[in-house]
VEXKOLNU-299028 format. One record per atom (N, C-alpha, C): atom name; x, y, z; residue number from 0. Coordinates in steps of 0.001 Angstrom, whole numbers. Layout:
REM VEXKOLNU-299028
CA  X  Y  Z  NUM
...
This chain:
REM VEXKOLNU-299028
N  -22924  -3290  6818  0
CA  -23671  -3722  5646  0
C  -23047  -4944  5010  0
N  -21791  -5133  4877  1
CA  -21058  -6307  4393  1
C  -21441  -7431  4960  1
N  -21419  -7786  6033  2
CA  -22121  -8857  7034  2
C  -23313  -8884  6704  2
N  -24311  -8182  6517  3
CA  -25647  -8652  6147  3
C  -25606  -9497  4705  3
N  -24725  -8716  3819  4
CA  -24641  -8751  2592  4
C  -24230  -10415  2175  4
N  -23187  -10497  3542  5
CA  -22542  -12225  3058  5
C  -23174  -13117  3363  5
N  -24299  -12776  4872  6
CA  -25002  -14058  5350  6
C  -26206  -13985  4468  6
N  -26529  -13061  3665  7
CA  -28001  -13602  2986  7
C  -27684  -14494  1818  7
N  -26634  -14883  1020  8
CA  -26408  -15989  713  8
C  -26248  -17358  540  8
N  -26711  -18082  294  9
CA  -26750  -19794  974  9
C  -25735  -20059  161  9
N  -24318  -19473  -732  10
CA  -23527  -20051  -685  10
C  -22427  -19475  130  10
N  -21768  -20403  791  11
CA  -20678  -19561  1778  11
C  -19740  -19533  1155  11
N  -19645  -19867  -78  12
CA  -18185  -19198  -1262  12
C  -18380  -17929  -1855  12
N  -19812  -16994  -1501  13
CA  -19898  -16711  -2895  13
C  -19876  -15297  -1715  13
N  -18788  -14415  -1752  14
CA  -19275  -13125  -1171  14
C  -18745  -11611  -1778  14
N  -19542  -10984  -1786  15
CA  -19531  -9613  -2604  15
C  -18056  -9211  -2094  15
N  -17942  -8907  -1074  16
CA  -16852  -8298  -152  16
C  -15560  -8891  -115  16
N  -15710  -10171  -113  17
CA  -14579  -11267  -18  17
C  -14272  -11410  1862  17
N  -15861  -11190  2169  18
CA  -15506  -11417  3781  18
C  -16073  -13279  4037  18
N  -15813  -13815  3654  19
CA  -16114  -15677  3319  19
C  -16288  -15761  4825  19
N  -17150  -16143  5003  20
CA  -17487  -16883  6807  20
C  -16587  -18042  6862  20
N  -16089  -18793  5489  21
CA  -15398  -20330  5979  21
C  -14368  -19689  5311  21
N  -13659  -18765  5259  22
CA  -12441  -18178  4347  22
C  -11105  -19364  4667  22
N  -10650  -19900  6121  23
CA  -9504  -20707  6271  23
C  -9955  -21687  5997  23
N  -10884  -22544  5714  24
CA  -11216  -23669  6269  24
C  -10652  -24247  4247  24
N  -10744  -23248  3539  25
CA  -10214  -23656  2058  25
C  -9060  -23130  1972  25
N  -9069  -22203  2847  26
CA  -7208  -21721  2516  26
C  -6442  -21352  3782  26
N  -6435  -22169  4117  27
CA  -5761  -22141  5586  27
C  -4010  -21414  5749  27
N  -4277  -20387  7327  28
CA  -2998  -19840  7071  28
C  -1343  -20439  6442  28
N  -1530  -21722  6791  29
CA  -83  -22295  6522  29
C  -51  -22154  4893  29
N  -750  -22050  4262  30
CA  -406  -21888  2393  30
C  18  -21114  2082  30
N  197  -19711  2997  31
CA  1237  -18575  2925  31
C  2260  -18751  3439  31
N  2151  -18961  4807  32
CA  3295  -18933  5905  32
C  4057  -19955  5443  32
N  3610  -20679  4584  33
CA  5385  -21800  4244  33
C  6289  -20715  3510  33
N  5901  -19781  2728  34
CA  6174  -18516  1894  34
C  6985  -17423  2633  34
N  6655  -17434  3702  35
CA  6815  -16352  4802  35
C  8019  -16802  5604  35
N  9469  -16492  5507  36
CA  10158  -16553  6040  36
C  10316  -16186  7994  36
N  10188  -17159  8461  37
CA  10614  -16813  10034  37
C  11277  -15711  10150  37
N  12318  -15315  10170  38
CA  12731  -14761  9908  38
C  12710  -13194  9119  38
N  11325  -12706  9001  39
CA  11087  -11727  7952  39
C  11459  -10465  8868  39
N  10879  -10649  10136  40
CA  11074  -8719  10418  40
C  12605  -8698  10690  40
N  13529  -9865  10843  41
CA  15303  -9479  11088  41
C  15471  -8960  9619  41
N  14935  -9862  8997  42
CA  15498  -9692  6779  42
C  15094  -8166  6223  42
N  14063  -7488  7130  43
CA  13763  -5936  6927  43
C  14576  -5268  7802  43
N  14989  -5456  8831  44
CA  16069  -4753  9355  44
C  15597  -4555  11206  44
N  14807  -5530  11484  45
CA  13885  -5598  12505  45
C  14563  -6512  14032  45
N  14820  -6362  14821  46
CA  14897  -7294  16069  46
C  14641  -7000  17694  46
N  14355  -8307  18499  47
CA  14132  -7860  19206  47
C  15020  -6836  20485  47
N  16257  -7439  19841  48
CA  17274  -7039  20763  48
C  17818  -4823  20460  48
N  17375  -4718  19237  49
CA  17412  -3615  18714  49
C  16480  -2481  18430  49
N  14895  -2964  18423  50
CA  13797  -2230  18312  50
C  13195  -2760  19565  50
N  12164  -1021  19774  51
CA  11760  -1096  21040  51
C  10028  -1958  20858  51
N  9415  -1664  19538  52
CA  8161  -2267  19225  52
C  7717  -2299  17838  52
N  7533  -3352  17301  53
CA  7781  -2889  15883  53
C  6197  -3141  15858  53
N  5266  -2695  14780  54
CA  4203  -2462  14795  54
C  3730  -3143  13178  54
N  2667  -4081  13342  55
CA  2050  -4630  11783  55
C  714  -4780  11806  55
N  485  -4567  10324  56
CA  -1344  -4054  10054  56
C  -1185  -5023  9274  56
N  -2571  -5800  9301  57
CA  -2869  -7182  8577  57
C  -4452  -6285  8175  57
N  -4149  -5978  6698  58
CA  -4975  -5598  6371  58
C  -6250  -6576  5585  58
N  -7659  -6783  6134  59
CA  -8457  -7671  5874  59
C  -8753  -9087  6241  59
N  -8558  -9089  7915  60
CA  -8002  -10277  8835  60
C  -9052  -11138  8948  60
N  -10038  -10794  8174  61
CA  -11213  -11870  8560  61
C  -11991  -12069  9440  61
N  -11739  -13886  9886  62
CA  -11912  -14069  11260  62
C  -10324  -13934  11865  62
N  -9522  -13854  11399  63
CA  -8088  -13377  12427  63
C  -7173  -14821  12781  63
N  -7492  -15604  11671  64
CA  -6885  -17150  11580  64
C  -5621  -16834  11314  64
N  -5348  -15676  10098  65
CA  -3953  -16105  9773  65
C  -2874  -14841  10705  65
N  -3724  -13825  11272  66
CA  -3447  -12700  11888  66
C  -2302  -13659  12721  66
N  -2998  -14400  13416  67
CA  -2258  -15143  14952  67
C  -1550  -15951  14644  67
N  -1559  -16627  13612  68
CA  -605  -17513  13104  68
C  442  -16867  12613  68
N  289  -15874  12121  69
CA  1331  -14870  11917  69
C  1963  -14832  12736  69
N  1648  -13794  13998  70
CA  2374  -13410  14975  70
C  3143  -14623  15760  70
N  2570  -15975  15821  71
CA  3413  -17157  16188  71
C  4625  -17226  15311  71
N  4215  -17178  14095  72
CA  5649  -17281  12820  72
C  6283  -15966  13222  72
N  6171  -15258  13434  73
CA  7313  -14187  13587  73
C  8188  -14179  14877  73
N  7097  -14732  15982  74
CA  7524  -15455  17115  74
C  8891  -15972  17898  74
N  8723  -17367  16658  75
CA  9883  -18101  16629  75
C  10835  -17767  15857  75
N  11024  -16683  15668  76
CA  12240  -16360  14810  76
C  13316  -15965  15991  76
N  12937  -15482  17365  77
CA  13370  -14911  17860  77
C  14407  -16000  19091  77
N  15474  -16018  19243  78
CA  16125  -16833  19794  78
C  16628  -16634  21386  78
N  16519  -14956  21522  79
CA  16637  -14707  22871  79
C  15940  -14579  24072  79
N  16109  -14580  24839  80
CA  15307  -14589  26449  80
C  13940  -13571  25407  80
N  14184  -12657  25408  81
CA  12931  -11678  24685  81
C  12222  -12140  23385  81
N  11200  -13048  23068  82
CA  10315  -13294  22238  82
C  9214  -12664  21868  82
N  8815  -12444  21036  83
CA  8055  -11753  20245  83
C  6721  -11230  21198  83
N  6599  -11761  22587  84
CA  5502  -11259  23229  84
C  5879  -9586  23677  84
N  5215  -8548  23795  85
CA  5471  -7280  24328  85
C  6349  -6700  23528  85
N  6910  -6980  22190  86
CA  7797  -6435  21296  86
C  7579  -6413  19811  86
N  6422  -7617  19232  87
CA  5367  -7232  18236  87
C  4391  -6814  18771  87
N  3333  -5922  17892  88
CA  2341  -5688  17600  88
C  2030  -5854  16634  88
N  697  -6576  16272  89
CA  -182  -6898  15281  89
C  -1755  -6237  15702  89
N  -2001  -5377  14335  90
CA  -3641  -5139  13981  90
C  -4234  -5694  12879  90
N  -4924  -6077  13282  91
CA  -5962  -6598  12326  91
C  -7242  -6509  11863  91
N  -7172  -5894  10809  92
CA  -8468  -5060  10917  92
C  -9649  -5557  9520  92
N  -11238  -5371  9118  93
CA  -11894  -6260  8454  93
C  -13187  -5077  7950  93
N  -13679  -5150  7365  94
CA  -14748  -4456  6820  94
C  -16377  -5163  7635  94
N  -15940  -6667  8111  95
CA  -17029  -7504  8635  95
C  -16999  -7215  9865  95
N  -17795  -6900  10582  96
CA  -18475  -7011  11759  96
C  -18178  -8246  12563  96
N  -19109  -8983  12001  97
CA  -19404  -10297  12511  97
C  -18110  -11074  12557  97
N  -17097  -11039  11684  98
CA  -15875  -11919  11561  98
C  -14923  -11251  12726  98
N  -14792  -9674  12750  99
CA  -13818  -9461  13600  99
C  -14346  -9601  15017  99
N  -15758  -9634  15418  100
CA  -16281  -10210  16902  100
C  -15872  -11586  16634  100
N  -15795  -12750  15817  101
CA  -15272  -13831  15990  101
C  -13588  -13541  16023  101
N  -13077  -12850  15701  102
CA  -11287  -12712  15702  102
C  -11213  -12194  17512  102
N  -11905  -11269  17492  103
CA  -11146  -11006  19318  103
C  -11894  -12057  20121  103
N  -13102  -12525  20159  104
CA  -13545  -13882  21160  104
C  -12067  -14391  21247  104
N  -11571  -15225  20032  105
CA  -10740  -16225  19839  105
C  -9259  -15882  20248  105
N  -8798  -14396  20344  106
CA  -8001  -13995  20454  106
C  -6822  -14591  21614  106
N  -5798  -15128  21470  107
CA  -5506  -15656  22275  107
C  -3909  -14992  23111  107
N  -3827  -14182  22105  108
CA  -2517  -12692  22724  108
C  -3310  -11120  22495  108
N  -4064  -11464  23448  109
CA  -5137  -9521  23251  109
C  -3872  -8566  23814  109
N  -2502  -8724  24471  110
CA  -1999  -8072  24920  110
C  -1058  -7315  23529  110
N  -828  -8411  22560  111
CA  -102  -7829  21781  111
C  -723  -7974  20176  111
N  -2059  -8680  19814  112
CA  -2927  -8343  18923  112
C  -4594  -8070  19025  112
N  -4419  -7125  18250  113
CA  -5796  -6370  18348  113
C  -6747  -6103  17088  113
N  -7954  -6225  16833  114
CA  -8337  -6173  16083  114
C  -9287  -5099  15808  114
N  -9555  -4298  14990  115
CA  -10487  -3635  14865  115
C  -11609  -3610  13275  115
N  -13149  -3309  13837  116
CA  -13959  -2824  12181  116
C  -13347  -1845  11417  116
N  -13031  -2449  10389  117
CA  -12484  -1203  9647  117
C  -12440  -1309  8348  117
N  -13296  -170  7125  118
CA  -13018  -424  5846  118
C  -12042  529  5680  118
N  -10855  -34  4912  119
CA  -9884  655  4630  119
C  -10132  1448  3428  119
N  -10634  1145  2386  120
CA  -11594  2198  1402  120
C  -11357  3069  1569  120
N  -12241  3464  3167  121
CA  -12893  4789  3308  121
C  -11226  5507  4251  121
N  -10964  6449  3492  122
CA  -9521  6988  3192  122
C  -9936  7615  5036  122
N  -10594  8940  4367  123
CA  -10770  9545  6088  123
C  -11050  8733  7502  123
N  -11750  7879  7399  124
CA  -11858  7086  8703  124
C  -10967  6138  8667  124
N  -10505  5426  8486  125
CA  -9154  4581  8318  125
C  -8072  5433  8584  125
N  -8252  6509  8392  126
CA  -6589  7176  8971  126
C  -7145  7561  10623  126
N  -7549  7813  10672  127
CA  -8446  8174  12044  127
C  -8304  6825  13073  127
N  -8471  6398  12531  128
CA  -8624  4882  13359  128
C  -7106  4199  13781  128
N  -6413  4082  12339  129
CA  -4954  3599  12330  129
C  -3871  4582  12888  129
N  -4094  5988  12943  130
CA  -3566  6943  13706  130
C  -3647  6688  14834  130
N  -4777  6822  15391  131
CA  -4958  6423  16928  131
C  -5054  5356  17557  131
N  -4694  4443  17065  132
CA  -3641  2853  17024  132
C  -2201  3438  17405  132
N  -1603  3624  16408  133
CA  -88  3749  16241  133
C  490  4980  17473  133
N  -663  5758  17398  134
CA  -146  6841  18652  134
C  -53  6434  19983  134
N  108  4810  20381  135
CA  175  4500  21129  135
C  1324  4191  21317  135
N  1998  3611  20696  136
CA  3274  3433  20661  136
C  4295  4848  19595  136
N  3283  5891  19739  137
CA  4572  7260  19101  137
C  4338  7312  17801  137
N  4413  6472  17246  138
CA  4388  5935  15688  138
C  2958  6807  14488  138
N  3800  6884  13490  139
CA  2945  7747  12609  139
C  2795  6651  11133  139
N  3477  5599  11208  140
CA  2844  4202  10704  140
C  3312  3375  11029  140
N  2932  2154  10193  141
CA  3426  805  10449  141
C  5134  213  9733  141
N  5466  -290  10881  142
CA  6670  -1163  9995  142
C  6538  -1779  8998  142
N  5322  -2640  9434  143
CA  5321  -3689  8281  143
C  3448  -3552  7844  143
N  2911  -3788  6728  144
CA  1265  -3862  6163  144
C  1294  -5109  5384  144
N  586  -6117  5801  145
CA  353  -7065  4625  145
C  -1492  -6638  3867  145
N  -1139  -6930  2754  146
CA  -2760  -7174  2364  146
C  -2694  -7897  1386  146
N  -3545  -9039  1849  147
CA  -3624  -10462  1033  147
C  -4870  -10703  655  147
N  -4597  -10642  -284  148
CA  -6166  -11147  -1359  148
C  -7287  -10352  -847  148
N  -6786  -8653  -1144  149
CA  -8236  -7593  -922  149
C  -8092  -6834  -1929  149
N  -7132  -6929  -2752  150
CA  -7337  -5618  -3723  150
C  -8453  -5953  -5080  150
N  -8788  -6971  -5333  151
CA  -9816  -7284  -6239  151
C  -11233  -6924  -5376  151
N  -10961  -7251  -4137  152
CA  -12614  -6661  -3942  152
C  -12790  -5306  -3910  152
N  -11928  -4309  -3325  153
CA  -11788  -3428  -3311  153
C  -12337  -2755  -4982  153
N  -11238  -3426  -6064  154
CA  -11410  -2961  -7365  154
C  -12915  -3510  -7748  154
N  -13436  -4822  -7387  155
CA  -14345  -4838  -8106  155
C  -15351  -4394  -7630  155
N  -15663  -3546  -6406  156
CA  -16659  -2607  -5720  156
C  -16476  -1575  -6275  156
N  -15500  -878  -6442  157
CA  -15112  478  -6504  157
C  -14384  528  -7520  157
N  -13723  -191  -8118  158
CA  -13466  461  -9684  158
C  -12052  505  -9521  158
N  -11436  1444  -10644  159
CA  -9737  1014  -11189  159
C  -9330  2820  -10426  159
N  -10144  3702  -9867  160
CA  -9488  4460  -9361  160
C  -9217  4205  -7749  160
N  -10209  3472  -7396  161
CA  -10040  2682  -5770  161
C  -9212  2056  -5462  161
N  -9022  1375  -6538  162
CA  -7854  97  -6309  162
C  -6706  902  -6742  162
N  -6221  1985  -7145  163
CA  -4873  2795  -6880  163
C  -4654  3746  -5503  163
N  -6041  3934  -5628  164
CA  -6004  4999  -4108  164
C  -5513  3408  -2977  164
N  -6233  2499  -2860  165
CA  -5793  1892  -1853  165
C  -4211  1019  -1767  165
N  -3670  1020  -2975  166
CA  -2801  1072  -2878  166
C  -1438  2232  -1996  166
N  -2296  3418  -2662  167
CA  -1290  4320  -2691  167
C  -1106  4451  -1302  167
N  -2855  4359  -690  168
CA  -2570  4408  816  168
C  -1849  3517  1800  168
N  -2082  1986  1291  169
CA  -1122  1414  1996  169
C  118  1478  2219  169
N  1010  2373  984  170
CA  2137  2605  835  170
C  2596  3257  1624  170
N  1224  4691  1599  171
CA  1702  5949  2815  171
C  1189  5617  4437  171
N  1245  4176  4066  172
CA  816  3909  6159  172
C  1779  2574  6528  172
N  3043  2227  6029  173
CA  3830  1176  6646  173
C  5527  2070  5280  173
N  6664  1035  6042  174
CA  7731  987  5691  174
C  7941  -91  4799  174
N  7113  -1562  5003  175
CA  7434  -2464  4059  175
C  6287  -2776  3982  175
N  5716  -3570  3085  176
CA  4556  -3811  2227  176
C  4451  -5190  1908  176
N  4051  -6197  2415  177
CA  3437  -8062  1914  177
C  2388  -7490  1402  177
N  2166  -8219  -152  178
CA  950  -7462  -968  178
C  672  -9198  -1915  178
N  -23  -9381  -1931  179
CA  -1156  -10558  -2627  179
C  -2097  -10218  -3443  179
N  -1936  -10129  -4640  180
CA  -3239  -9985  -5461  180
C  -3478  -11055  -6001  180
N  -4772  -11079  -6430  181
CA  -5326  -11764  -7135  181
C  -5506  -11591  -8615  181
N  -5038  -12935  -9467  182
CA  -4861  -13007  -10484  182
C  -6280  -12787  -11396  182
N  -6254  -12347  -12826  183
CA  -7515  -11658  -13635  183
C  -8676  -12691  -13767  183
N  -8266  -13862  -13767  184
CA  -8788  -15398  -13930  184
C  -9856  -15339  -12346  184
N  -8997  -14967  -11353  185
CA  -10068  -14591  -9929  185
C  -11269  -14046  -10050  185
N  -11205  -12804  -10662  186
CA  -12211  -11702  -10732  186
C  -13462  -12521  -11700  186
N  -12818  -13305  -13148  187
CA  -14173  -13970  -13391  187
C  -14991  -14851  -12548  187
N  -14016  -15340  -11810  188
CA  -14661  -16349  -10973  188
C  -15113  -15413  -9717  188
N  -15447  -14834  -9467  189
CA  -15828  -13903  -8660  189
C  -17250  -13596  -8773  189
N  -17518  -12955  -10044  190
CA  -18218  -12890  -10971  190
C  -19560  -13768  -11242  190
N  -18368  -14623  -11924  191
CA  -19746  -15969  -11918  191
C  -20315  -16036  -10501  191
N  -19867  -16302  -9336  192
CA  -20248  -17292  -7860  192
C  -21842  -15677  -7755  192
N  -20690  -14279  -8202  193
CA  -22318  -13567  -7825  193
C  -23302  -13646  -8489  193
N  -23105  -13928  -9841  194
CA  -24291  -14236  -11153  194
C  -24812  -15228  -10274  194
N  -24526  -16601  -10069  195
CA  -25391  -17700  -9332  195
C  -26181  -17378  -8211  195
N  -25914  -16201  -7440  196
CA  -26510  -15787  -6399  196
C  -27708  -15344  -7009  196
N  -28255  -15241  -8219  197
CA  -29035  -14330  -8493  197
C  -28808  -12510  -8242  197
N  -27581  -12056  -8237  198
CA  -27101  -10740  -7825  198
C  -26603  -10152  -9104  198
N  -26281  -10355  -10056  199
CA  -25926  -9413  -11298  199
C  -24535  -9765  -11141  199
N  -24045  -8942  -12236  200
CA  -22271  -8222  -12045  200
C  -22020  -7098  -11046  200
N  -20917  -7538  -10499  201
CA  -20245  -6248  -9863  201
C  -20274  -5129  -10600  201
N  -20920  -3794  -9994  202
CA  -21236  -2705  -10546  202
C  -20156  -2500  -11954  202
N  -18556  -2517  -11386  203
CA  -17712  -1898  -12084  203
C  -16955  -2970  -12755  203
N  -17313  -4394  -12937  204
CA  -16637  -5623  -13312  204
C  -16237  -5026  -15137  204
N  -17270  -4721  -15399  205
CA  -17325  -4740  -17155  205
C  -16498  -3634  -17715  205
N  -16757  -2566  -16561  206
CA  -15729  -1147  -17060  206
C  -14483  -1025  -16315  206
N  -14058  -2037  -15966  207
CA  -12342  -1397  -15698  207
C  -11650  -1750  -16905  207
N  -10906  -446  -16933  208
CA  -9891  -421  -17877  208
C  -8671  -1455  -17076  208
N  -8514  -1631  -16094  209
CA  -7254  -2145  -15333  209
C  -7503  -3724  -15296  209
N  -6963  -4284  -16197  210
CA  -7040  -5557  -16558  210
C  -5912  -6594  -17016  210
N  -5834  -7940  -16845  211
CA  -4891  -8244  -17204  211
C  -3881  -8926  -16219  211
N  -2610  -8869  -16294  212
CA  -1632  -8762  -15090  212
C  -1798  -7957  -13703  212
N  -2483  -8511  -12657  213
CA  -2901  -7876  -11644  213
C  -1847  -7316  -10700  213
N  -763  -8384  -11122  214
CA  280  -8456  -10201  214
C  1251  -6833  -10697  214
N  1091  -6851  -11910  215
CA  2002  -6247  -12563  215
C  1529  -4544  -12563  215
N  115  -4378  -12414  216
CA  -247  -3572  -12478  216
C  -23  -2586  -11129  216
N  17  -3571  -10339  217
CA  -181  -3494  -8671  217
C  1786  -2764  -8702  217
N  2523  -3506  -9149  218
CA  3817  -3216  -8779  218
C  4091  -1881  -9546  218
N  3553  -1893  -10572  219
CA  3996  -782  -11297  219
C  3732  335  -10727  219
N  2320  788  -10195  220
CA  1982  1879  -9260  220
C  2409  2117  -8230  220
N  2795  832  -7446  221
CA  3682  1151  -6278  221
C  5186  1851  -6417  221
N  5593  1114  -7606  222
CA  7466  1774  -7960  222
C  7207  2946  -8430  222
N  6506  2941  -9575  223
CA  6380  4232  -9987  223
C  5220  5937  -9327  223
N  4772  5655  -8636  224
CA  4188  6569  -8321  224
C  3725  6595  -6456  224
N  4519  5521  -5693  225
CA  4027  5175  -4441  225
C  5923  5466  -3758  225
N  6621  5635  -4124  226
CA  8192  5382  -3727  226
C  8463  4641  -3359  226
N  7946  3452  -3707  227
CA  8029  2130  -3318  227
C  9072  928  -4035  227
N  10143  -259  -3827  228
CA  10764  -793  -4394  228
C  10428  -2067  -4121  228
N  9997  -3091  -5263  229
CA  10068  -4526  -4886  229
C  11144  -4809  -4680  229
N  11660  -5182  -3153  230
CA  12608  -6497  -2463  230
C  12959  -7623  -2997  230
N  11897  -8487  -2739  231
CA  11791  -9958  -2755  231
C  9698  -10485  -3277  231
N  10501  -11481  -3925  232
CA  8836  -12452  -3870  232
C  9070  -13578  -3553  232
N  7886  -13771  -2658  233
CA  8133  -15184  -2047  233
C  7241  -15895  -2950  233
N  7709  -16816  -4035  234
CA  7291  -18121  -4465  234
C  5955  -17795  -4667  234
N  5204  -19002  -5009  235
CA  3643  -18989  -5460  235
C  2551  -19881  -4489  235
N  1782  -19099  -3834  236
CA  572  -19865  -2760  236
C  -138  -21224  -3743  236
N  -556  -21870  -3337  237
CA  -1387  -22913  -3092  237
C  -1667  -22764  -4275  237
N  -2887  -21399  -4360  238
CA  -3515  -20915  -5502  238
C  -2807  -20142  -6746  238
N  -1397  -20129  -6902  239
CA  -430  -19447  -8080  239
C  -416  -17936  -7571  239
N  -378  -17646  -6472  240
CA  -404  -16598  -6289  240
C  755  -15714  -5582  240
N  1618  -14910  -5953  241
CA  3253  -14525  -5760  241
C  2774  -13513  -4243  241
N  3829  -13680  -3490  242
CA  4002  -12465  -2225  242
C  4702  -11361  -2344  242
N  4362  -10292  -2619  243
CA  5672  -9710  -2961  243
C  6048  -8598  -1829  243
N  7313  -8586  -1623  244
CA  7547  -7568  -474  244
C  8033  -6325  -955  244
N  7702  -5146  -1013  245
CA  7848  -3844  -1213  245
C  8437  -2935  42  245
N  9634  -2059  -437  246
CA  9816  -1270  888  246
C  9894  285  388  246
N  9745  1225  1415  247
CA  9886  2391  631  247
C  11102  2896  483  247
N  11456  3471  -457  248
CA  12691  4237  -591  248
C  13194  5311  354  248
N  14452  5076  356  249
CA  15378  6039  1729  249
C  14457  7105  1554  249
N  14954  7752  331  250
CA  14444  9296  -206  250
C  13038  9373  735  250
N  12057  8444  241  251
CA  10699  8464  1086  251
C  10752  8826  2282  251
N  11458  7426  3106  252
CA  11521  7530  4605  252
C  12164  8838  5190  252
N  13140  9459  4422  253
CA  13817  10859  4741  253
C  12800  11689  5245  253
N  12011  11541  3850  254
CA  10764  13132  3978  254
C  10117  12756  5252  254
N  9473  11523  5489  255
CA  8666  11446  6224  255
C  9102  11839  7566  255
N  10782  11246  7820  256
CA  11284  11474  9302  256
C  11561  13177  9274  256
N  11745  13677  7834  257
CA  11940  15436  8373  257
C  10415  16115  8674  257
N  9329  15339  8730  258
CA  8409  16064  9550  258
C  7896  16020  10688  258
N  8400  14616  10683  259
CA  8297  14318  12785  259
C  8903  15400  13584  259
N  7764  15865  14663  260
CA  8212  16536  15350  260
C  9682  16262  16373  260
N  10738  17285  16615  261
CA  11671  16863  17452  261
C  11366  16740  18875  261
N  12103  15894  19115  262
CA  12019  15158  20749  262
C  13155  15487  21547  262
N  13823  16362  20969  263
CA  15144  17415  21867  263
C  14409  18218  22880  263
């Protein structure tokens, strides 16, 4: 439905979903990745010489521009005979149809990124899906989850209890967390581009209580109620917009490893 929803528009800025058909072509991957340390999965505790596959969810990949550019930047971090081919994994996954058939056409490492339809929203099928991903490689989540510039659509579809649930879930499906929100100043402009469509307000634009500091709101739920700790922030995108890296707490990772089944 999102794909129908974006192409009946004649403006290609203006989309309910935030699935933009020209999404890089105004914000092209490098406006993060200068942000994004080479170096990021060694700085989490990651290498190739030491892990057997480390596994990352690019949550809301689009057309899958910055997915692959990613996986090149993480790439070259790597200095030994063993480079990032057969030792990352990247998913990338989109609520659009139409964008993620343009992400695998283009795909140019299908061996070690993959993309799939997927609204992360929807709690039950998203675990279903990302489960049986990760059970390929053993794994009961991800090392690493970025999600860049989705939690306003999320909130402004679904409201101020969606946008905590999807938080909370991203928390409970990776070890470290790249998280991008979008600032309160976004959401008007959001707003307006759908008023011009002739489309109204976003159902839930007028009644969220969750307003304000997006960034702040976002961190607070993660520390306080996700077991989650901000790391590091990388600097401000193009658009003023902070990266922030979140990891979960030992305590967390404990519980989680005392329910994995033993392999004795």
């Amino acid at each position: 439905m999102a794909s129908t929803v974006q192409r009946e528009g004649s403006d290609p800025g203006a989309a309910p979903y935030g699935n933009f058909i020209n999404y890089y072509t105004f914000n092209p991957p490098e406006n993060r990745l200068t942000l994004i340390p080479r170096t990021l999965l060694r700085d989490i505790g990651y290498s190739s010489e030491t892990s057997e596959n480390i596994t990352v969810l690019d949550v809301g990949c689009n057309s899958g521009d910055f997915t692959v550019a990613l996986y090149r930047h993480l790439q070259e971090q790597e200095s030994s005979s063993r480079t990032a081919e057969g030792w990352v994994h990247l998913l990338g996954c989109d609520l659009d149809e139409g964008l993620i058939l343009r992400a695998e056409q283009s795909n140019p490492f299908p061996n070690s990124i993959s993309f799939i339809h997927l609204d992360v929203a929807n709690d039950e099928h998203s675990r279903t899906q990302l489960g049986s991903y990760l059970s390929k490689f053993g794994r009961s989540s991800f090392d690493l989850c970025l999600c860049l510039a989705v939690t306003m659509w999320v909130h402004l579809n679904h409201g101020d209890e969606a946008l905590l649930e999807l938080l909370s879930r991203l928390a409970s499906l990776c070890h470290h967390l790249l998280l991008e929100t979008q600032p309160w100043k976004c959401y008007r402009s959001a707003a307006r581009r759908l008023r011009k469509l002739g489309r109204g307000d976003f159902e839930h634009f007028k009644t969220l209580k969750i307003r304000g500091d997006m960034e702040e709101h976002a961190r607070d739920h993660l520390v306080r109620n996700c077991g989650m700790k901000l790391v590091r922030s990388f600097g401000s995108t193009a658009w003023d917009r902070t990266l922030m890296l979140f990891t979960r707490n030992a305590i967390e990772v404990g519980k989680e490893e005392s329910t994995q089944p033993s392999t004795n």
